[in-house]
PDBQT receptor file of N, H, CA, C and O in Angstrom, charges set to zero:
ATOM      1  N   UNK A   1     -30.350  38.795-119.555  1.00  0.00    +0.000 N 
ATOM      2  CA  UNK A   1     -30.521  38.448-120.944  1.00  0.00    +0.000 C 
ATOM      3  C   UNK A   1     -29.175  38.149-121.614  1.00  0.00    +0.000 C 
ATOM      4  O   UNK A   1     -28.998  37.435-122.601  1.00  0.00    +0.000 OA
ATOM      5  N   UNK A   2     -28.493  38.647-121.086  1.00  0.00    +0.000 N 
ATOM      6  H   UNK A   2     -28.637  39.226-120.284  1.00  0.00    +0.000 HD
ATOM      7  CA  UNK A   2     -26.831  38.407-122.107  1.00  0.00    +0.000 C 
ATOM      8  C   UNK A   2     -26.364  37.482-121.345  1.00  0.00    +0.000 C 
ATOM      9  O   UNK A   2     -25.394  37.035-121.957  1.00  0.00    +0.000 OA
ATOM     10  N   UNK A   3     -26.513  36.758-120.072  1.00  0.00    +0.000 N 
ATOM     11  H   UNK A   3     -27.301  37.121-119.575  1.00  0.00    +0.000 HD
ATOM     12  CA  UNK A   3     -26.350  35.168-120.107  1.00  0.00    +0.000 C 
ATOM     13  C   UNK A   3     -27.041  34.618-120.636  1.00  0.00    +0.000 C 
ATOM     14  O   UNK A   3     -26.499  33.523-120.487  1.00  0.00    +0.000 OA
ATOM     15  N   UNK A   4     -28.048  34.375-121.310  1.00  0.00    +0.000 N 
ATOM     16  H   UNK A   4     -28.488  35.265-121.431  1.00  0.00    +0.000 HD
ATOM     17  CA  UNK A   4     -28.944  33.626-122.166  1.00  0.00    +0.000 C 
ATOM     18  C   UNK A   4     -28.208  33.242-123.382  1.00  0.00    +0.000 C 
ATOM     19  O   UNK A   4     -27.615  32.238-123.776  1.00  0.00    +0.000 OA
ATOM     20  N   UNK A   5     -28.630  35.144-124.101  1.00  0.00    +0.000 N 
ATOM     21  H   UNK A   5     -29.112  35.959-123.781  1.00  0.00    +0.000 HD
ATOM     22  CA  UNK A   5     -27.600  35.272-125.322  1.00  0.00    +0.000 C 
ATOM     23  C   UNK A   5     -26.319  34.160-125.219  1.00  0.00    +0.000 C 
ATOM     24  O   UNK A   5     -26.395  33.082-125.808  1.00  0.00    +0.000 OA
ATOM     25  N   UNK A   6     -25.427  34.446-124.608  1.00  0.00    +0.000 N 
ATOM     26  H   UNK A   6     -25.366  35.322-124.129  1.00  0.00    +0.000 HD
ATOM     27  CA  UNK A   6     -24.123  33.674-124.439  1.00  0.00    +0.000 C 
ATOM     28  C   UNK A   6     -24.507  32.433-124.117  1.00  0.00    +0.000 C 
ATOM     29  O   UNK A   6     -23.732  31.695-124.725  1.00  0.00    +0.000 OA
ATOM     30  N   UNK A   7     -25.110  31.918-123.632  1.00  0.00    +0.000 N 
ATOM     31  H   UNK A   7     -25.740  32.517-123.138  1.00  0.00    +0.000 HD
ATOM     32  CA  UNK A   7     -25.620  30.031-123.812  1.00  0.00    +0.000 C 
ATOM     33  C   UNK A   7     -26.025  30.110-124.923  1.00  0.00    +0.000 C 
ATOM     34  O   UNK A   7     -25.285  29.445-125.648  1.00  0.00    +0.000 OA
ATOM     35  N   UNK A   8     -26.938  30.642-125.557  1.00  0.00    +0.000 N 
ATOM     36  H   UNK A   8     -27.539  31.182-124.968  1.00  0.00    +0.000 HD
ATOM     37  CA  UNK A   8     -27.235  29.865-126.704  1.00  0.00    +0.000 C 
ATOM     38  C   UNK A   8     -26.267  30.250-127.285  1.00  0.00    +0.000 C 
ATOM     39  O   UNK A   8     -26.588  29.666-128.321  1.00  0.00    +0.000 OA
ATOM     40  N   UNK A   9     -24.999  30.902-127.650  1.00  0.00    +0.000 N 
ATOM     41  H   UNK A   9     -24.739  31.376-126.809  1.00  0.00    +0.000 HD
ATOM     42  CA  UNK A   9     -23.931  31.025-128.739  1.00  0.00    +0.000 C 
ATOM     43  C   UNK A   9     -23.455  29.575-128.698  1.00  0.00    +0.000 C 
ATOM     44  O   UNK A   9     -23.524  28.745-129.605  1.00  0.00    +0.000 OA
ATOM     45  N   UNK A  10     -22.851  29.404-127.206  1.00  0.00    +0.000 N 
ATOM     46  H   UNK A  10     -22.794  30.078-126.469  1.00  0.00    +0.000 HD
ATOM     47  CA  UNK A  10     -22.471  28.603-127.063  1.00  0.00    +0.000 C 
ATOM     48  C   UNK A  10     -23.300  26.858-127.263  1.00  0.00    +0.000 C 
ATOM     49  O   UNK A  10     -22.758  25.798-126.948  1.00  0.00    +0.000 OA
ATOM     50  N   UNK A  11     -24.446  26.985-127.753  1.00  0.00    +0.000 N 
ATOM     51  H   UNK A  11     -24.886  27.846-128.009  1.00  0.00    +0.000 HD
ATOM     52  CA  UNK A  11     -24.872  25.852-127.789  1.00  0.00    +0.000 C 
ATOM     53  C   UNK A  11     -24.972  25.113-129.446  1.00  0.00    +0.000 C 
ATOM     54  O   UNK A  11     -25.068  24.029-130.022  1.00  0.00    +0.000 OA
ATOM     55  N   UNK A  12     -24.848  26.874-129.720  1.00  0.00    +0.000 N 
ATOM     56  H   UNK A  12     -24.769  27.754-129.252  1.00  0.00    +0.000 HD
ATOM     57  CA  UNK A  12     -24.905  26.795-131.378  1.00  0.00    +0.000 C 
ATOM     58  C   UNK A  12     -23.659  26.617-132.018  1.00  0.00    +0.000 C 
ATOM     59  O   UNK A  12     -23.481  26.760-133.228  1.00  0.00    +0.000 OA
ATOM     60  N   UNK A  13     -22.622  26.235-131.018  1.00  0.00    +0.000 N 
ATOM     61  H   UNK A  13     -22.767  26.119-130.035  1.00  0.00    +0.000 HD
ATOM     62  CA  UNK A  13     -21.053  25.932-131.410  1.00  0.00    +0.000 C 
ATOM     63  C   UNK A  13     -20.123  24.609-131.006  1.00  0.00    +0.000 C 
ATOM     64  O   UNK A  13     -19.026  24.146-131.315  1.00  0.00    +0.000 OA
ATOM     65  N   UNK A  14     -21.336  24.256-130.045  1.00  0.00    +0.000 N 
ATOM     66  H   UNK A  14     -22.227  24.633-129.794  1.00  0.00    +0.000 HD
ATOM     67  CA  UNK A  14     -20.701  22.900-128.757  1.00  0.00    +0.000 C 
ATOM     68  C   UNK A  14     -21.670  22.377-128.714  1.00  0.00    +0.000 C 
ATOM     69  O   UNK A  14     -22.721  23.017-128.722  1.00  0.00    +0.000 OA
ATOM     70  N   UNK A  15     -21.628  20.666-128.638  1.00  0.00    +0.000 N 
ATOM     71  H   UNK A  15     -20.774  20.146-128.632  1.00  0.00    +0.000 HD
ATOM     72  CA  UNK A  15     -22.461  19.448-128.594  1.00  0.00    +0.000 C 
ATOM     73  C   UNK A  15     -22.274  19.562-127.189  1.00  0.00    +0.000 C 
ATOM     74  O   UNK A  15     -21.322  18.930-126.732  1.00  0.00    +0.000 OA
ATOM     75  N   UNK A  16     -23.297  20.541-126.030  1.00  0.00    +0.000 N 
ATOM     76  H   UNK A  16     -24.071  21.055-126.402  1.00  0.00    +0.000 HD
ATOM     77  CA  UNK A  16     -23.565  20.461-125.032  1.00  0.00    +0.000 C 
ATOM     78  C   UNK A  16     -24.763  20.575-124.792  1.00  0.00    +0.000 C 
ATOM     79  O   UNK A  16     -25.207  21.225-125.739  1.00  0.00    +0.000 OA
ATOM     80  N   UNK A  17     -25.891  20.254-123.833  1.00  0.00    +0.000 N 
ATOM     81  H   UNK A  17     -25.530  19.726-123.064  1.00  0.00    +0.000 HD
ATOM     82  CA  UNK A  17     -27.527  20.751-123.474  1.00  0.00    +0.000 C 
ATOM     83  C   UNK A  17     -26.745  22.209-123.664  1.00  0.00    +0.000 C 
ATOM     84  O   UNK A  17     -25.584  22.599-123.779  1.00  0.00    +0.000 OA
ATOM     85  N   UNK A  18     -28.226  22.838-123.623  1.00  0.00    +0.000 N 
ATOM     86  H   UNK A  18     -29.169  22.521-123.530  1.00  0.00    +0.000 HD
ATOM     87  CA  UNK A  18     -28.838  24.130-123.057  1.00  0.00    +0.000 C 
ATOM     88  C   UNK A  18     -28.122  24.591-121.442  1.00  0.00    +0.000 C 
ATOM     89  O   UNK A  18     -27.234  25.322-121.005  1.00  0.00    +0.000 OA
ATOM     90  N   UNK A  19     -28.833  23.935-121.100  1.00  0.00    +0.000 N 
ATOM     91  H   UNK A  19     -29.554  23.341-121.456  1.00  0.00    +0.000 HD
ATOM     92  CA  UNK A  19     -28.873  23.747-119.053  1.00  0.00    +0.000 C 
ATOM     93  C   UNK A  19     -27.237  23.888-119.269  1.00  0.00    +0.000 C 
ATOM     94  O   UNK A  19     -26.777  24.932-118.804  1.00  0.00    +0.000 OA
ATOM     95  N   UNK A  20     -26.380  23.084-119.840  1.00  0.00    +0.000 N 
ATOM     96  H   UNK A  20     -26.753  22.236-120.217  1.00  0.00    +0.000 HD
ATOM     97  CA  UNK A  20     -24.629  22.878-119.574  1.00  0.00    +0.000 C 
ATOM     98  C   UNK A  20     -23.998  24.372-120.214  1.00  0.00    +0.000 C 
ATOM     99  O   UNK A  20     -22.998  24.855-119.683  1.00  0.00    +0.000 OA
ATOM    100  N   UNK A  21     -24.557  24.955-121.208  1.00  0.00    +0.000 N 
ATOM    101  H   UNK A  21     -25.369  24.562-121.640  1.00  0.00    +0.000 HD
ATOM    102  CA  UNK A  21     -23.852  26.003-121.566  1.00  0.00    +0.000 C 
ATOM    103  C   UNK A  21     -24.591  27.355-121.028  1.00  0.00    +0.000 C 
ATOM    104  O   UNK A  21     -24.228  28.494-121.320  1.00  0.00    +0.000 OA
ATOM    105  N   UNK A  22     -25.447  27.095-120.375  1.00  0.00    +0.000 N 
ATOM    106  H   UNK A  22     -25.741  26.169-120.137  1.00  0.00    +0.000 HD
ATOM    107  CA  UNK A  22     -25.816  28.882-119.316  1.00  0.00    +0.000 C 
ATOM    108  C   UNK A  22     -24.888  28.471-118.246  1.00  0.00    +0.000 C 
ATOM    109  O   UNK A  22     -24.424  29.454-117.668  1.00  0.00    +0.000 OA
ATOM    110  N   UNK A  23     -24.310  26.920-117.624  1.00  0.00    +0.000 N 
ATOM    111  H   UNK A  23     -24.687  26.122-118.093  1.00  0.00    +0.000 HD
ATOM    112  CA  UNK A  23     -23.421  26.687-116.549  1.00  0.00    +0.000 C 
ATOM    113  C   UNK A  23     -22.649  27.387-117.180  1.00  0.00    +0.000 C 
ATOM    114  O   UNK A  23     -22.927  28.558-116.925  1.00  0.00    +0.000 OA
ATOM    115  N   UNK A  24     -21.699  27.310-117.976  1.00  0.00    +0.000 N 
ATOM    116  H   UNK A  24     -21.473  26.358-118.183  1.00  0.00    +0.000 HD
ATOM    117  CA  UNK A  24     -20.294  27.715-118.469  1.00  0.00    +0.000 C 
ATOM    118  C   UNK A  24     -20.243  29.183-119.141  1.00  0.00    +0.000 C 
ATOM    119  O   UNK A  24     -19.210  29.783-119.440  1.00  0.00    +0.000 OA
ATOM    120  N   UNK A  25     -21.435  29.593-119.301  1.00  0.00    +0.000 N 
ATOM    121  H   UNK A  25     -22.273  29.105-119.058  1.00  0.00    +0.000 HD
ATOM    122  CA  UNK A  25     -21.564  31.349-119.904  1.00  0.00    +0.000 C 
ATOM    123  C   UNK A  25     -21.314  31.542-118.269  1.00  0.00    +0.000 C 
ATOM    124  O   UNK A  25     -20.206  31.999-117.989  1.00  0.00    +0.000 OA
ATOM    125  N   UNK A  26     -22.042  31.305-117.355  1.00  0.00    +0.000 N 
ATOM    126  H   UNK A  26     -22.943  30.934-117.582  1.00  0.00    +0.000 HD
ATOM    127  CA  UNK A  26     -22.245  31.699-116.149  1.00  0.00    +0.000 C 
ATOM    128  C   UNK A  26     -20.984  31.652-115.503  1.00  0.00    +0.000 C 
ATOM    129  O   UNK A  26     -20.784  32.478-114.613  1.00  0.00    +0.000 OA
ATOM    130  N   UNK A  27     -19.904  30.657-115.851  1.00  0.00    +0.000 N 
ATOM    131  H   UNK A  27     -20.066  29.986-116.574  1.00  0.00    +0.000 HD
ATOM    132  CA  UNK A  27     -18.762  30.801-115.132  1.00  0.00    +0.000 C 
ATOM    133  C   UNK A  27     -18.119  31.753-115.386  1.00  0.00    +0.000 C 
ATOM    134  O   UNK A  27     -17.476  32.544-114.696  1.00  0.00    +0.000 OA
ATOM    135  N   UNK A  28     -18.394  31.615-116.863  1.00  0.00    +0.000 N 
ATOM    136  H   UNK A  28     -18.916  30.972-117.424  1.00  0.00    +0.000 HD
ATOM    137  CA  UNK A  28     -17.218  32.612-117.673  1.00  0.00    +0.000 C 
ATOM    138  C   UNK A  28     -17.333  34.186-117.139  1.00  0.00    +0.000 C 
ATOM    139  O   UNK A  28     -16.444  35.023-116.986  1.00  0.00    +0.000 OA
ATOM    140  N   UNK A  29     -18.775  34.266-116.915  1.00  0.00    +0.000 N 
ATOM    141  H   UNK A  29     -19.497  33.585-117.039  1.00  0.00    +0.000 HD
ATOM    142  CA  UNK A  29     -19.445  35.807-116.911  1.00  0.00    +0.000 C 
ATOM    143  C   UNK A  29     -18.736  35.907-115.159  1.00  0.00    +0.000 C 
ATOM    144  O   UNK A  29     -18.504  37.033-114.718  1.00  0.00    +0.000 OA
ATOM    145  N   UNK A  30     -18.577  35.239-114.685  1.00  0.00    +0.000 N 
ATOM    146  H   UNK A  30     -18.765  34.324-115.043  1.00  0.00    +0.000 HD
ATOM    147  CA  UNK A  30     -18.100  35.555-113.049  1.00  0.00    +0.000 C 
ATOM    148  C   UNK A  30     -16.577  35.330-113.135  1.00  0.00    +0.000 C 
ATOM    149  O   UNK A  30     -16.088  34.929-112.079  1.00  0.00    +0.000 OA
ATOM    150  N   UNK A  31     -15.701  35.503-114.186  1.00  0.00    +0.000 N 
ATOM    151  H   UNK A  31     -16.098  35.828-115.044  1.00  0.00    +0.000 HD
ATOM    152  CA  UNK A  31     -14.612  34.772-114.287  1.00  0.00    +0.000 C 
ATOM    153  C   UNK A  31     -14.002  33.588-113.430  1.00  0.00    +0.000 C 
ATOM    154  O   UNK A  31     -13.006  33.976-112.819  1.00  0.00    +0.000 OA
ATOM    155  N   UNK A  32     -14.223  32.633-113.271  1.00  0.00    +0.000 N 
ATOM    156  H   UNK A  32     -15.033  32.318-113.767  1.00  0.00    +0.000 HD
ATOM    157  CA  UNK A  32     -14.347  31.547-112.726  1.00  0.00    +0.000 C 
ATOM    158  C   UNK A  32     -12.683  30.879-113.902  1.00  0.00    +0.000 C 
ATOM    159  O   UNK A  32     -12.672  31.083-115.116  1.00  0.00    +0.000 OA
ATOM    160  N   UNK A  33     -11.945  30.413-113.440  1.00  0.00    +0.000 N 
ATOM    161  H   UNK A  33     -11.953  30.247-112.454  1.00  0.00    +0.000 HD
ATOM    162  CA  UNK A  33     -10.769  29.319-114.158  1.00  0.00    +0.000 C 
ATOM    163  C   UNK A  33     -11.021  27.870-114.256  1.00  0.00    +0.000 C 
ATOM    164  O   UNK A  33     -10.524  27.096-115.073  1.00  0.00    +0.000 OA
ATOM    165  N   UNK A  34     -11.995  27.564-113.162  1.00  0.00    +0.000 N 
ATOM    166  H   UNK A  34     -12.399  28.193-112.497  1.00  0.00    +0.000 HD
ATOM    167  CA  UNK A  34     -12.072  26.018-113.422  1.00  0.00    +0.000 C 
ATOM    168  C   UNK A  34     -13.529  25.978-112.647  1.00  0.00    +0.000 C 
ATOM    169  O   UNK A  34     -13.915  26.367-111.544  1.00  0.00    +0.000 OA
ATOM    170  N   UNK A  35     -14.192  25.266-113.850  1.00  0.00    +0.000 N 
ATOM    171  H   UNK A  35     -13.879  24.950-114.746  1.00  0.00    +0.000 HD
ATOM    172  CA  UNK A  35     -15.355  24.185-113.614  1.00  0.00    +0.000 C 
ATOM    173  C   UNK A  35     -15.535  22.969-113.240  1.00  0.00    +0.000 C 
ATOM    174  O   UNK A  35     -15.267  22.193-114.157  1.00  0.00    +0.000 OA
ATOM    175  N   UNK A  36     -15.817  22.546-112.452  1.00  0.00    +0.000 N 
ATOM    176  H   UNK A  36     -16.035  23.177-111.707  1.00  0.00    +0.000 HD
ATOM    177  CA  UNK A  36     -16.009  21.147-111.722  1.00  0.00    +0.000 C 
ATOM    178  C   UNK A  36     -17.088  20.479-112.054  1.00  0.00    +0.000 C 
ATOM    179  O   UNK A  36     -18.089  20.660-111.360  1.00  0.00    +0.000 OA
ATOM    180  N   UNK A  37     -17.148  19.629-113.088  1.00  0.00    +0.000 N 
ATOM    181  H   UNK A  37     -16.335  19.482-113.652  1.00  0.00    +0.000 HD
ATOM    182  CA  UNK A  37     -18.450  18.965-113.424  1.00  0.00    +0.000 C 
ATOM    183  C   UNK A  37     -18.015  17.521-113.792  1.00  0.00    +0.000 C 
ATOM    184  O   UNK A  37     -16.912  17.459-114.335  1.00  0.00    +0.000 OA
ATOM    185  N   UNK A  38     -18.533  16.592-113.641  1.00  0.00    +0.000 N 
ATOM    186  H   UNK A  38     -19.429  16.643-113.200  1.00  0.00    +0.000 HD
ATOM    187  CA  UNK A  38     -18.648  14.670-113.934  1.00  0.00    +0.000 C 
ATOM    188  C   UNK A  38     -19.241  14.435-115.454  1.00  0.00    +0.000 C 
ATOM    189  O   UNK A  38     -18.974  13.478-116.181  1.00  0.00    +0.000 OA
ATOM    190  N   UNK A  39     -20.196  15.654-115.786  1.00  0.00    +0.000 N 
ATOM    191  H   UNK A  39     -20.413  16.432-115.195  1.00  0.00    +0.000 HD
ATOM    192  CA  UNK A  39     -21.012  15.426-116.992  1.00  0.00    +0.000 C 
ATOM    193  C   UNK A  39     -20.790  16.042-118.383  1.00  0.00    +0.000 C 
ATOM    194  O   UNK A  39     -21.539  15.997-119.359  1.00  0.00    +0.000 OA
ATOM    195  N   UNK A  40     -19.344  16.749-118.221  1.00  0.00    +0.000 N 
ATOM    196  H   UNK A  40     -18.736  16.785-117.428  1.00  0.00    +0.000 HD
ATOM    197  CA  UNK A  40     -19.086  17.855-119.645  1.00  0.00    +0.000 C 
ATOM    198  C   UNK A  40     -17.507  17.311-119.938  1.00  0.00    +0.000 C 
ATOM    199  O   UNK A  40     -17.037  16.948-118.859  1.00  0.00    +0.000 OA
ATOM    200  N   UNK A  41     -16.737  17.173-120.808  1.00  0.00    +0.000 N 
ATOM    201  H   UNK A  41     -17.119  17.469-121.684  1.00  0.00    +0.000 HD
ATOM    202  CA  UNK A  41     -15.857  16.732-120.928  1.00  0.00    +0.000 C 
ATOM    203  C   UNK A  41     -14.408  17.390-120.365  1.00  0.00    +0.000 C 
ATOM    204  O   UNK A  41     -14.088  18.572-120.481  1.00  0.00    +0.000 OA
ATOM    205  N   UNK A  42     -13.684  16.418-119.781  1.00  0.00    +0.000 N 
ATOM    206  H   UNK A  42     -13.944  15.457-119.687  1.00  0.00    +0.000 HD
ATOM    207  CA  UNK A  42     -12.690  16.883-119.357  1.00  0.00    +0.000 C 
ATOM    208  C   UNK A  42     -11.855  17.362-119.371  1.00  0.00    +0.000 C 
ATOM    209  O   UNK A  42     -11.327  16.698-120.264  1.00  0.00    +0.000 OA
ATOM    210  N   UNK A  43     -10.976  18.226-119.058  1.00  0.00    +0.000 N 
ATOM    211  H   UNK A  43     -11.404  18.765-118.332  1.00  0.00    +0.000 HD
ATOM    212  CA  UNK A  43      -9.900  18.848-119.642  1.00  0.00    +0.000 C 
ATOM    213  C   UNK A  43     -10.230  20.366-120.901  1.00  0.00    +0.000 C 
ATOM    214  O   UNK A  43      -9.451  21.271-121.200  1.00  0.00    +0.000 OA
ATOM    215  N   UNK A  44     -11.707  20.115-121.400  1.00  0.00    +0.000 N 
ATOM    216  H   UNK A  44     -12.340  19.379-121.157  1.00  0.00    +0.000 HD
ATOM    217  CA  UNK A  44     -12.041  20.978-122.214  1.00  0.00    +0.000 C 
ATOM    218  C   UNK A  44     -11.838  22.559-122.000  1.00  0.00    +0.000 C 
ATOM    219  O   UNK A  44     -11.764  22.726-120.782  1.00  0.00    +0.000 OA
ATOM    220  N   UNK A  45     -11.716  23.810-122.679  1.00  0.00    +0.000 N 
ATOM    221  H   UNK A  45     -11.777  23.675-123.668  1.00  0.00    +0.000 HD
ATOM    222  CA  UNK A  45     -11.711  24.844-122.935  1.00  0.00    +0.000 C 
ATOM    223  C   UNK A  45     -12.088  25.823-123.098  1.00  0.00    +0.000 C 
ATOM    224  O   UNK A  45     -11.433  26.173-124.080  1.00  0.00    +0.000 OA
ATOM    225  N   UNK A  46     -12.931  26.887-122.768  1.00  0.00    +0.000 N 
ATOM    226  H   UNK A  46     -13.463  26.602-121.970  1.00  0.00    +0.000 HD
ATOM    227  CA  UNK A  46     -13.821  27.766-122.925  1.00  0.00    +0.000 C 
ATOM    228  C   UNK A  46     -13.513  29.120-122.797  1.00  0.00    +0.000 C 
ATOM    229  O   UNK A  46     -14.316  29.882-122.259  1.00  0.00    +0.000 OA
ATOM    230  N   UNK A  47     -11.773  29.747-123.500  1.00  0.00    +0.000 N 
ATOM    231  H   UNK A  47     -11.120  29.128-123.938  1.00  0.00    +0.000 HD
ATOM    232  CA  UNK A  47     -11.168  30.766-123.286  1.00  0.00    +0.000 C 
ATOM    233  C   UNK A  47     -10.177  30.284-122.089  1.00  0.00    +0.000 C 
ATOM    234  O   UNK A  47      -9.281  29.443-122.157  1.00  0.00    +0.000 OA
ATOM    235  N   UNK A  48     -10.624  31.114-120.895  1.00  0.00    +0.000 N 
ATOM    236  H   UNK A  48     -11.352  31.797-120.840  1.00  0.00    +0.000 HD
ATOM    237  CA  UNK A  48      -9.569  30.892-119.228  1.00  0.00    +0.000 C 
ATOM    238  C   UNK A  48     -10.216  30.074-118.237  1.00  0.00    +0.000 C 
ATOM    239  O   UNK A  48      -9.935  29.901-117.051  1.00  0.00    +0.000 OA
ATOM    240  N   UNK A  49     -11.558  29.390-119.282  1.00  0.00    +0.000 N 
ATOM    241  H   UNK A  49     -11.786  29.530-120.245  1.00  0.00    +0.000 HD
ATOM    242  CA  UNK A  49     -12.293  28.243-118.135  1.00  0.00    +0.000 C 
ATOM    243  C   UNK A  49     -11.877  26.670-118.676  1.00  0.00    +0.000 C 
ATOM    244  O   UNK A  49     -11.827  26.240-119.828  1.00  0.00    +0.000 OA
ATOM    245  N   UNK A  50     -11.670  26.160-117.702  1.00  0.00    +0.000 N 
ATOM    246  H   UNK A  50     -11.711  26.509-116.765  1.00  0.00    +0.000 HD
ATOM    247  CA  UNK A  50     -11.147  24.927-118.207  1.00  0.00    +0.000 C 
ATOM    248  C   UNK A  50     -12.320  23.920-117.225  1.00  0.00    +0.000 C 
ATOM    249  O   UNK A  50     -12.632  24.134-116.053  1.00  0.00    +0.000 OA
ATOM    250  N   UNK A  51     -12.808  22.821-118.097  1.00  0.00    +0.000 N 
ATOM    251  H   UNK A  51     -12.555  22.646-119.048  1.00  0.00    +0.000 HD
ATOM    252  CA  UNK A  51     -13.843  21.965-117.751  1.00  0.00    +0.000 C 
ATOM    253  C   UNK A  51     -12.801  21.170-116.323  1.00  0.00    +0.000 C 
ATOM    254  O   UNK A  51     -11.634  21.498-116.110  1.00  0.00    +0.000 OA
ATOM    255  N   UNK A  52     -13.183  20.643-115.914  1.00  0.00    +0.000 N 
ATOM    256  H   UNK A  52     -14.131  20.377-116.087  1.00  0.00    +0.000 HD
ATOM    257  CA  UNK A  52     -12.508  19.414-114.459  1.00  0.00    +0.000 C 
ATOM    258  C   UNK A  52     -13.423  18.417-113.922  1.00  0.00    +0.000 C 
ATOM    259  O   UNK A  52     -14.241  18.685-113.042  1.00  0.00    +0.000 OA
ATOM    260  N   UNK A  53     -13.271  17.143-114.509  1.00  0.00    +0.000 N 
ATOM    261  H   UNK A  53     -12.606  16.926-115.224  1.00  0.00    +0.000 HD
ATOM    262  CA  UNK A  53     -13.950  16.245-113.548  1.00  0.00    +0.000 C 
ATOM    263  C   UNK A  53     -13.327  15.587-112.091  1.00  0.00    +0.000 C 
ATOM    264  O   UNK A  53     -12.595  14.599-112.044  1.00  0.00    +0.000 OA
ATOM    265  N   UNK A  54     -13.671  16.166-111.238  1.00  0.00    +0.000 N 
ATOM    266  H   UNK A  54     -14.266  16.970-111.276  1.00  0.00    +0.000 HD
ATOM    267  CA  UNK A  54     -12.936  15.487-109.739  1.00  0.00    +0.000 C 
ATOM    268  C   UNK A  54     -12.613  14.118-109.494  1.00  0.00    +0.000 C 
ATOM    269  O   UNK A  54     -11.922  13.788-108.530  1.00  0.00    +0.000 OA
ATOM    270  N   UNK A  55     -13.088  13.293-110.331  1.00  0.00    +0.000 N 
ATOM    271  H   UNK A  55     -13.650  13.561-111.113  1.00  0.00    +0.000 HD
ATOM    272  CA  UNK A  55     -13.859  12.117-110.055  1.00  0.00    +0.000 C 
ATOM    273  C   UNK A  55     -12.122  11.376-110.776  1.00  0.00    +0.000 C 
ATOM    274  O   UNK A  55     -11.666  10.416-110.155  1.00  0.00    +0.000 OA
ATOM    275  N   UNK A  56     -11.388  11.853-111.918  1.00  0.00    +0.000 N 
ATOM    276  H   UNK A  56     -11.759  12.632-112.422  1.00  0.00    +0.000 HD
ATOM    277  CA  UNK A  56     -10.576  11.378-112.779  1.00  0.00    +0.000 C 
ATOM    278  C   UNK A  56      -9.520  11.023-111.681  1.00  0.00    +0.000 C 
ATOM    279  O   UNK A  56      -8.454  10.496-111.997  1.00  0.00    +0.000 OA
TER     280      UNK A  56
């Protein structure tokens, strides 16, 4: 339930889906530094998670 909670904070703060911010609660909650995604913007910020498109 408190990854939920934490997506929707985050959805209610960031022009992201639903589905994209339980990804990034979910990183955060495993401390994860970098996200690898094509579909969320690059370079972006989320505390010590930083968005990464491979593709750039």
């Amino acid at each position: 339930m408190e990854l939920l909670d934490a997506g929707l904070a985050l959805k209610g703060h960031h022009n992201f889906s639903l589905w994209d911010c339980l990804i990034i609660a979910a990183a955060q909650a495993s401390d994860c530094t970098t996200l690898y995604t094509e579909d969320m913007s690059h370079g972006r910020r989320f505390g010590n998670l930083v968005l990464c498109n491979p593709f750039l």
